[in-house]
One Martini backbone bead per residue (centre of mass of N, CA, C, O) as a GRO file, in nm:
protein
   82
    1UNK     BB    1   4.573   0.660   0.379
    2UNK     BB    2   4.853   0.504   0.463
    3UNK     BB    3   5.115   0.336   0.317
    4UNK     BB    4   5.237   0.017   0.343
    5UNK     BB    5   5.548  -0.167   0.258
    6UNK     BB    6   5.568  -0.480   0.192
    7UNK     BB    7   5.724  -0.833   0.244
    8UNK     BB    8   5.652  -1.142   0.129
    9UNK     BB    9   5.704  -1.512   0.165
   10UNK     BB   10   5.596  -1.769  -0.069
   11UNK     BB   11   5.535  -1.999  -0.212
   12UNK     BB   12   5.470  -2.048  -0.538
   13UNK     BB   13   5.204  -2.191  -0.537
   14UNK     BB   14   5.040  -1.986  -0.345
   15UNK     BB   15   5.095  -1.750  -0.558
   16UNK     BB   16   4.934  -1.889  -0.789
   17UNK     BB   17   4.640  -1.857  -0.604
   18UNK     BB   18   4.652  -1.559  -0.568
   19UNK     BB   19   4.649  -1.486  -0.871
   20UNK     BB   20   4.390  -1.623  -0.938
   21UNK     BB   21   4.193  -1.481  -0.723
   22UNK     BB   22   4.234  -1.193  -0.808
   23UNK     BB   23   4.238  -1.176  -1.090
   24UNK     BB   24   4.190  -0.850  -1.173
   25UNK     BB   25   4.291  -0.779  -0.948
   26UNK     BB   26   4.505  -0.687  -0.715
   27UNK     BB   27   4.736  -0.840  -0.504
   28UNK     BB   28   4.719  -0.589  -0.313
   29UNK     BB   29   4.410  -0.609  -0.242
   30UNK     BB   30   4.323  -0.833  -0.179
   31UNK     BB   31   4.506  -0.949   0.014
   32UNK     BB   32   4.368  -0.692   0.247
   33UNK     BB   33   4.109  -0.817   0.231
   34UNK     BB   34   4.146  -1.062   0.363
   35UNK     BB   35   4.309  -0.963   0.627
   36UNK     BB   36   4.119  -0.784   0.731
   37UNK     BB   37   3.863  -1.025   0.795
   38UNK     BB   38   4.041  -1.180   0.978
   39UNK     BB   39   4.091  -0.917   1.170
   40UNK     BB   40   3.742  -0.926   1.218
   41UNK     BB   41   3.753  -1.202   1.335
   42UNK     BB   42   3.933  -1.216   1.566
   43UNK     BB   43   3.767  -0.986   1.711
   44UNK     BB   44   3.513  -1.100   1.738
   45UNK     BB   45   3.628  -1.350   1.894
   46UNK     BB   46   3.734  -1.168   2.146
   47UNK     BB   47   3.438  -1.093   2.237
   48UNK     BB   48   3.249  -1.323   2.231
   49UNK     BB   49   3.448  -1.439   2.494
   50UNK     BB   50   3.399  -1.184   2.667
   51UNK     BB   51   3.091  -1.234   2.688
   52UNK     BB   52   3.077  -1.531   2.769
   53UNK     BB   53   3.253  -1.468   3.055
   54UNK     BB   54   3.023  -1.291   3.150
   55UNK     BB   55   2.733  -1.471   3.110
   56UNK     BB   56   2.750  -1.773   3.183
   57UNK     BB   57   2.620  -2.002   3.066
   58UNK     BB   58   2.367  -2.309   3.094
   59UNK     BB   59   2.324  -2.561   2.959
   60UNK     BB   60   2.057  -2.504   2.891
   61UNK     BB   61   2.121  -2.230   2.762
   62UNK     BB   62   2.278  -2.385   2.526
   63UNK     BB   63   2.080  -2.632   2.425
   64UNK     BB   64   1.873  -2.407   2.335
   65UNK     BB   65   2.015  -2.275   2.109
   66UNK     BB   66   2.117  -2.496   1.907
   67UNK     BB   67   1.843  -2.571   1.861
   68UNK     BB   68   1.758  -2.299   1.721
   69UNK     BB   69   1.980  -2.272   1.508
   70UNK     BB   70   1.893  -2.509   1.365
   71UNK     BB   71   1.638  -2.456   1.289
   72UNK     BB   72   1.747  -2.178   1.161
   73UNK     BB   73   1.944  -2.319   0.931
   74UNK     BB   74   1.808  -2.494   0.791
   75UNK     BB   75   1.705  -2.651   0.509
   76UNK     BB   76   1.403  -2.618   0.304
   77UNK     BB   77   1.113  -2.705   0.209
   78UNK     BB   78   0.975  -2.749  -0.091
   79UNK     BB   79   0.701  -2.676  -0.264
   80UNK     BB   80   0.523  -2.868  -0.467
   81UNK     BB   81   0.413  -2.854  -0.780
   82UNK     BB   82   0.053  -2.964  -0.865
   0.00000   0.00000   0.00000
């Protein structure tokens, strides 16, 4: 893979907190990581827009959807100890 160095000009505050996340990693590791997942969910995000605008779901198959997903997100109950 090609490395090409670029130039960023951030705020101090910024700064310094790039350098805190980044910890023992390099901050030139970090950014790239950081970066890279934002533009993979970019891409996710304009995939999933672009089967949404192809399969047109109806609203009843969104409520039903929407429904599922909290079912299956909720926090779990645990079963107390007796």
């Amino acid at each position: 893979m090609t490395i090409r160095r670029i130039t960023i000009s951030v705020p101090e505050e910024v700064a310094r907190r790039i350098k805190e996340a980044a910890a023992d990693a390099s901050v030139s590791a970090w950014v790239t990581s950081v970066i890279e997942e934002r533009l993979e969910d970019a891409e996710l995000d304009r995939l999933w827009d672009e089967f949404y605008r192809s399969v047109r779901p109806r609203r009843a198959d969104i409520a039903r959807a929407n429904t599922l997903f909290r079912q299956l997100t909720r926090p779990r109950r645990r079963k107390s100890a007796a």
